[in-house]
N, C-alpha and C positions, 0 to 999 in steps of 0.2 A: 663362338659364332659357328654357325650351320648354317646352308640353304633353305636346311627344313625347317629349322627352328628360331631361326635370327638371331638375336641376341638373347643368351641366356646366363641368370642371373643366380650365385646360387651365394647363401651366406652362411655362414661358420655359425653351428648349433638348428642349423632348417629354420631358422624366425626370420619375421618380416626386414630384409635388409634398412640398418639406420644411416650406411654412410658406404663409403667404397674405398677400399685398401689403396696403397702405393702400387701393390701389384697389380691389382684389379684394372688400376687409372692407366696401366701403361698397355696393358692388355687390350681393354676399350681403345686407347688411342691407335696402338699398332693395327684395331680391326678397320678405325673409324677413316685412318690416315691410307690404309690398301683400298679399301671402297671410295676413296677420293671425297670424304665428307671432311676431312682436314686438310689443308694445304698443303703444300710447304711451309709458308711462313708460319701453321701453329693456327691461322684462322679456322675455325668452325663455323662452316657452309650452311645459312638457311635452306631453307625446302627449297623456296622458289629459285636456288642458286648451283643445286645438285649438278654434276657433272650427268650424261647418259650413263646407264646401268648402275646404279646403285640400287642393288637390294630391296627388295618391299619390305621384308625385314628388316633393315636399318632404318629406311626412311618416316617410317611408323612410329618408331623411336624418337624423331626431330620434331622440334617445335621451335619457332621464333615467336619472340615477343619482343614487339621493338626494333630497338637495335641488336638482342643479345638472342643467341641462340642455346636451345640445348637440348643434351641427349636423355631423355629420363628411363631409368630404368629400373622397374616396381617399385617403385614410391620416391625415389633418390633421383633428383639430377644433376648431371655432367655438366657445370658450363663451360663456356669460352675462357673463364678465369683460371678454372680447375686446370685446365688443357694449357694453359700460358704458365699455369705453376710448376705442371708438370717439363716444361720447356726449358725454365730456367732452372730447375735440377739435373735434369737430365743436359742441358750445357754446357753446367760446369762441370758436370763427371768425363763428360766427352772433350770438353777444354783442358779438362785437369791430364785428361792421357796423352792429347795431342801434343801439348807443352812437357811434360816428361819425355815422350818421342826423340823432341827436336831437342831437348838436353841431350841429349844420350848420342842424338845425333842416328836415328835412326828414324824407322816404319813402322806403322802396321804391321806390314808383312814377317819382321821379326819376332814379333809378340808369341810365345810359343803356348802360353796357358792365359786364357783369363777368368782371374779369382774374382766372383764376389760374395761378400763375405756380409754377416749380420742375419736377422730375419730377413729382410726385403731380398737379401742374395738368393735365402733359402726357397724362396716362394717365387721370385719372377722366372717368367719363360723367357729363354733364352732367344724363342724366335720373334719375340715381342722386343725384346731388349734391343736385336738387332734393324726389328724393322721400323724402328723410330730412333736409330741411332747414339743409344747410346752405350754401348760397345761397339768397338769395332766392325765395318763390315765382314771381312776377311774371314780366315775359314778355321782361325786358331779356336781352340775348343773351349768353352765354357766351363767351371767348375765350381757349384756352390758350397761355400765351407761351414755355412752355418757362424755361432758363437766361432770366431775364430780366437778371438781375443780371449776370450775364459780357457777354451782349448789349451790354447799357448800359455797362458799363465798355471792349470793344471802341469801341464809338461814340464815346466821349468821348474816344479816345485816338485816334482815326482821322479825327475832325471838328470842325474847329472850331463849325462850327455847332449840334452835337449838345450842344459843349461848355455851348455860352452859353445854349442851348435849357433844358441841366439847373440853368446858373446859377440863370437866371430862374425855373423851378419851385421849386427851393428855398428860394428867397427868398417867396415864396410860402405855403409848406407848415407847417402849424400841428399840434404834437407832441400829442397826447392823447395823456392817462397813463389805461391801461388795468385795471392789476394793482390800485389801492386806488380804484378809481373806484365809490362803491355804485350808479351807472347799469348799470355793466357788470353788477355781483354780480345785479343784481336782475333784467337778461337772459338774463343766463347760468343763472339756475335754470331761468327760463322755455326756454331755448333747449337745455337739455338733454332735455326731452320730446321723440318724433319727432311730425311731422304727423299729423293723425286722416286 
């Protein structure tokens, strides 16, 4: 997003965009959620329902039909549904660290690194991740690991030491059950709101 240019759309190989990445989705949301065209609670704001100052360049973007709203962008649109999907993913990852926390008996604010790991790690921004909440607010630093999992199983088959390194954390590492936990349920309501 630009002032000069509004939203700009670009897809992997320069051809006509057919759909919009995880990355992409949370990107749009962190621009769509700062110009106040998403809530807090996740709704997607018609035109006629716009806060003052938003953007001619976003707003250009929106269209209502109906009940349902949406963002379209060259040929692909955002809805209200997309933007709820993306809420209960990003929920339960922000429920999932909240609950770990409060095991451990800690904060945020001790969190020293945070890893994310996969393609989606590799590719999302970090100020996007935070501005729709799901990492942490706080100031601990980001770092994406990529294939972490292939990494680590390379290592472990190439070093013994890598080997014993993983013994030793495992032995270690304490299983929280996340899915019937009512810690979780009772973050995960909370953690589906975006940031005010």
């Amino acid at each position: 997003w630009s002032a000069e240019e509004g939203l700009a759309v670009h897809a992997i190989g320069d051809v006509a965009p057919r759909g919009i990445c995880g990355s992409g989705l949370l990107d749009l949301a962190a621009v769509l959620r700062q110009a106040g065209v998403i809530d807090p609670t996740g709704r997607l704001l018609p035109p006629a329902e716009l806060p003052p100052g938003v953007p001619a360049g976003i707003k250009e973007r929106l269209a209502a039909d109906g009940k349902s709203t949406a963002c379209r962008l060259d040929g692909i649109a955002v809805t209200a549904a997309d933007i709820r999907q993306l809420q209960l993913a990003k929920g339960a990852v922000a429920a999932g660290v909240r609950t770990l926390l409060d095991h451990l008996g800690t904060t945020e604010d001790a969190v020293e690194t945070v890893l994310l790991a996969g393609a989606f790690g590799s590719f999302v921004r970090v100020e996007s991740a935070r501005a729709i909440g799901l990492v942490p607010p706080g100031a601990a630093p980001v770092a994406a690991l990529g294939n972490a999992a292939g990494r680590g199983a390379r290592l472990a088959l190439l070093c013994g030491e890598a080997r014993e390194r993983a013994r030793s954390l495992a032995a270690r590492i304490a299983y929280v059950e996340l899915a019937n936990n009512p810690v979780w349920r009772t973050h995960f309501a909370d953690a589906m709101r975006f940031p005010e």
